[in-house]
C-alpha positions, 0 to 999 in steps of 0.5 A: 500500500503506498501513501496515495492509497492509504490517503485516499482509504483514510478519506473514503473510511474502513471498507471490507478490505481495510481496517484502522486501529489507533493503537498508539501504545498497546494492541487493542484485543480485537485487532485478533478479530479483523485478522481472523476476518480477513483471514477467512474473507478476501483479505485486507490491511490492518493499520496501527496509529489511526484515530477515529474521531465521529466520522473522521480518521485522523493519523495519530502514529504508533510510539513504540514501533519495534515494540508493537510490531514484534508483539503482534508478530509474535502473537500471530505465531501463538496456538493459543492465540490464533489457530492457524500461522499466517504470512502476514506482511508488514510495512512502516510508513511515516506521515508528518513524522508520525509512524504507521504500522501497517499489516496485509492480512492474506487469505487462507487456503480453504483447507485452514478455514475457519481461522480461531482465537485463544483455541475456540472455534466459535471465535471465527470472524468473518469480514462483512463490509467494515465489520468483523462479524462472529460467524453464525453456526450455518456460516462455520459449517459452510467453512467446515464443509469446504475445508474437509480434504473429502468432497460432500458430493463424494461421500457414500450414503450407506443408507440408500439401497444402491439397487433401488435409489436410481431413476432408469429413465434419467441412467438411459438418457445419461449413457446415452450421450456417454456412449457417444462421447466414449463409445466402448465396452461400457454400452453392454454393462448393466445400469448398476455395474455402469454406475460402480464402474465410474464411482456412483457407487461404492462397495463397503464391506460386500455391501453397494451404496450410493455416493451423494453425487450418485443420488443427486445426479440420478436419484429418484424424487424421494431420495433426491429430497431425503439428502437435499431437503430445499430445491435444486433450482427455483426457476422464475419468469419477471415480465419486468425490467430488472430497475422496474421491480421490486421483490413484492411484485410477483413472477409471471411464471415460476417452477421450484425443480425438486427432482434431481440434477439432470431432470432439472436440467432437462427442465431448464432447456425446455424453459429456456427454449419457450424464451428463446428470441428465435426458434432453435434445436438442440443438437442430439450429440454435442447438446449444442445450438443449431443455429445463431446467434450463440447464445444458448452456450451462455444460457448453457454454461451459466445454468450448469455452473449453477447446478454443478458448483452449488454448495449442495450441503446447504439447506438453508438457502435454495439457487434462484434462476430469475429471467428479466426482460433485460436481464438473467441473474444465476444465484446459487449458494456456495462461492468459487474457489476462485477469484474472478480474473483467475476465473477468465483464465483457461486453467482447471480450477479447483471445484466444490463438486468433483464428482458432479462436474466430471459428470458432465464432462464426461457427456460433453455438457460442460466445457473443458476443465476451468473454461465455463466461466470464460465461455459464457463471458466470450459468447455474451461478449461475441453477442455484442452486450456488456460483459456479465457480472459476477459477484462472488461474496466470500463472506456470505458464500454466494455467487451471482451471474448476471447476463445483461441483455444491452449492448456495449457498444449502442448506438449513442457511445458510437455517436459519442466516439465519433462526435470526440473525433476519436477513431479506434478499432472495434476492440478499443471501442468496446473497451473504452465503452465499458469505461465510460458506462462505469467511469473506471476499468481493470485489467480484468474488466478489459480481459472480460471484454477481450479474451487478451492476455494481461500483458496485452490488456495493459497494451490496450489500456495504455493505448488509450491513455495516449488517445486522451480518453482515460487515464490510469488511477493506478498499475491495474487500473483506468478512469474516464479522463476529467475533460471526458467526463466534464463534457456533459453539462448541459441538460439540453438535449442536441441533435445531429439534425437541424432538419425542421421536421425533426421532433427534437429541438432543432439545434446546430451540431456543436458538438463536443470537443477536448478543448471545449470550456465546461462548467465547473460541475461534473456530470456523473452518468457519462453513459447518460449525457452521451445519450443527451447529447445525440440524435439521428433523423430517419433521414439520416440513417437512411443516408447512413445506410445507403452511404456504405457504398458512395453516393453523390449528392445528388442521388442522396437528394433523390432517394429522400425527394429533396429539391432544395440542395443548399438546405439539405446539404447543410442541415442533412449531409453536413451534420453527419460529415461533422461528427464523423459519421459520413466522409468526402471521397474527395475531401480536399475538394468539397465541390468537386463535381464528381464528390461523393460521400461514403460512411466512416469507420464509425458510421458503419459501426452504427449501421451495423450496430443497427442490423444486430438489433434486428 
């Protein structure tokens, strides 16, 4: 943490990853309770030698700096102190001559969790917000089950007859697409040899039982509901926007799936396919789309990361499947292992659910080992909309997929790139759009965007910093650049046209530069303003359409039945050539008889931008 962070941490308050402490002389005792927090959360700073003071915090420094910190030090190396050795960094920085101690509070391996004070496993702390908060007993048991070196879904069910627990039906279909995968001596086994053979079930003392996966994956309904006693899935249909509605409004349709895991997902597609935008079939053998756009491989990938990830040893809180028109949100009980860029990375990760995930490998229904994340991210992006959001909340052991159905790239941030005269390649637009929709990008959100590597991420967002339109808040990340975001002030809406008959308010194109002079307020929506500050005629996107191949003035005046030449070149071409959507073949001579005019880079963008809404 160097000085302009810790500054900027003191001015915005402790959050979840920070924590100050006066401790000028002595370690406070619950010091103890925030490293236990962020040793079991996501991590964080600890920092000696600040005072709270109301709502402020102000530097106080620490007086015994080598006392302090090779008490505390020491302290974390104690069994009966803490439960578990932690790496603990630490660093001292000076501020007006005053001393601070600060400490980077790694967090653990999901094998050392919970992590305990003075040997009570009941003095576990978990980091919520800026608090450390006791962990309930739900919330140790979470902890517990993760930790354990045997998987939940890999545990045998003695108590479940292995002869009579399966449901023949879901058994066929599976070896169905398993023999097409792996066509082999496995066609001529028996059901119940099939599943001993591949570990469904298990021989304990020359008796057969089920594994926990085994029953969740091919159970019948009563013994599924016997191990899991809440939902596999509650699917629900909102005929809302999701910024429209409110929990009190009810769904339009709503199913709660209690069979096992593969009836709920052959339930799911069926669900799907009567939502579908275009009718589509299912291919027999790869269980993929037959026809385009790809979206069924987001749908696919998001829907069976939540049946194959999910903590299925928490029976207190069931995963919701939730269809907005705008919007689809996976929630499921159960964080990733891993955090969100290693998730965009083609690496296996480590999985709550082994058995159940080769499940599905082994039938081509899951992509490869540590893909599906990054599939579902490539093929939403490939679609041309905003890349989906995940929140993986260590603390309340969640994860959250939503796929927002709005592109990156609209219509207004092409009006907008274009009307800043900037001229990028698609991939920088794109990357650039998404800055000005949240005002700050990481490597990550560009990696989401790009598939690229990180060397080439940063690559990209340097490229933009020398274009003037971001500029960096620090090694990994990227901010709107002031001038950018000080453009839109104005709450006029303008309009590309000065055409009379156009509905909006008939205005010259003054659009916006650099170096214009701004008002001393900043706008905070910067998506917002960019959709104040343009607006096309139907007349001129019929020009924009027809443009893509030259056309001379006078046939754009035929094709719009325009007598009056001087009045529809400076009220109709004009304002397109000015804000960069239109361009002279012959630039150099603007009344050459033989000009024309032809769409730029960025006007055919929006053209095509206009054919994928379609």
């Amino acid at each position: 943490m160097d000085d302009k962070e810790l500054l900027k941490l003191l001015k915005a308050h402790e959050w979840n990853d920070v924590e100050f402490k006066q401790a000028r002389q002595a370690i406070p005792k619950n010091a103890y309770e925030t490293v236990s927090a962020f040793a079991n959360t996501e991590g964080g700073h600890l920092v000696f030698g600040v005072k709270k003071e109301g709502s402020n915090f102000n530097i106080v420094g620490v007086l015994d700096v080598d006392k302090m910190q090779n008490e505390f030090l020491s302290a974390l190396r104690q069994e009966n102190k803490i439960s578990q050795i932690i790496d603990v960094k630490e660093e001292l920085r000076s501020f007006d001559e005053k001393d601070l101690l600060i400490f980077f509070v790694p967090e653990v391996s999901r094998f050392k969790k919970p992590v305990y004070l003075n040997g009570d496993i009941r003095r576990s702390f978990l980091r919520k917000g800026a608090c450390d908060v006791k962990c309930s007993h739900d919330e140790m048991q979470r902890l517990l089950r993760d930790a354990s070196s045997e998987r939940y879904d890999s545990e045998t069910l003695t108590e479940i007859s292995a002869d009579k627990f399966y449901d023949e039906g879901t058994v066929n279909w599976y070896r169905k697409y398993f023999n097409l995968q792996q066509p082999g001596r496995h066609e001529t086994l028996s059901d119940k040899d099939f599943l001993l053979e591949w570990g469904f079930t298990k021989e304990i003392k020359e008796e057969l039982s089920p594994t926990r996966a085994a029953v969740l994956l091919f159970g019948k309904g009563r013994y599924v509901r016997q191990i899991l006693p809440r939902a596999v899935v509650d699917y629900q249909r909102i005929d809302f926007k999701y910024s429209d509605w409110m929990p009190e409004k009810r769904w339009d349709d709503r199913l709660v799936f209690e069979e096992n895991i593969i009836q709920t997902w052959l339930g799911l597609v069926e669900k799907y396919i009567r939502l579908a935008e275009s009718s589509f079939s299912i291919d027999s053998r790869t269980l993929r789309r037959n026809d385009d756009p790809p979206d069924y491989i987001s749908f696919r990938e998001a829907a069976i990361n939540l049946l194959i990830h999910q903590d299925y040893g928490d029976h207190s809180r069931k995963p919701v499947i939730k269809f907005f028109r705008d919007k689809i949100i996976f929630w499921n009980p159960g964080d990733a292992f891993a955090s969100e860029a290693e998730l965009l990375e083609a690496s296996e990760k480590e999985v709550r659910n082994p058995a159940i995930v080769n499940a599905f490998r082994r039938i081509g229904l899951s992509d490869q080992a540590g893909t599906g994340i990054r599939s579902i991210f490539n093929n939403w992006v490939y679609l041309g909309n905003t890349p989906p959001e995940v929140l993986n909340n260590k603390f309340a052991k969640t994860f959250e997929l939503s796929l927002l159905k709005e592109k990156l790239l609209s219509e207004e941030q092409i009006l907008f790139q274009s009307s800043i005269g900037v001229h990028l390649s698609p991939e920088h637009a794109l990357v650039f759009a998404y800055a000005c929709k949240h005002d700050r990008l990481t490597f990550t959100d560009i990696k989401a965007i790009t598939g690229k590597t990180r060397s080439e991420c940063r690559e990209i967002g340097d490229h933009l910093v020398v274009q003037v339109l971001l500029q960096k808040v620090d090694d990994t990340s990227y901010e709107v650049t002031e001038h950018l975001k000080t453009h839109f002030v104005k709450s006029q809406t303008a309009s590309v046209s000065g055409d009379s008959d156009q509905v909006d308010v008939d205005v010259n194109t003054d659009l916006p530069t650099p170096s214009d002079q701004v008002d001393n307020k900043i706008k905070p929506d910067l998506v917002t303003a960019i959709t104040q500050t343009i607006k096309l005629s139907d007349k001129q996107r019929t020009i924009l359409k027809k443009c893509e191949a030259p056309r001379s003035m006078a046939e754009l005046q035929e094709l719009l039945s325009y007598s009056n030449r001087s009045y529809f070149k400076k009220k109709i071409v004009n304002p397109l050539i000015e804000s960069g959507l239109v361009q002279m073949t012959k630039p150099e001579k603007p009344n050459a008889s033989n000009q024309k005019y032809v769409t730029t880079a960025n006007g055919s963008r929006l053209v095509q931008s206009w054919r994928d809404d379609k």
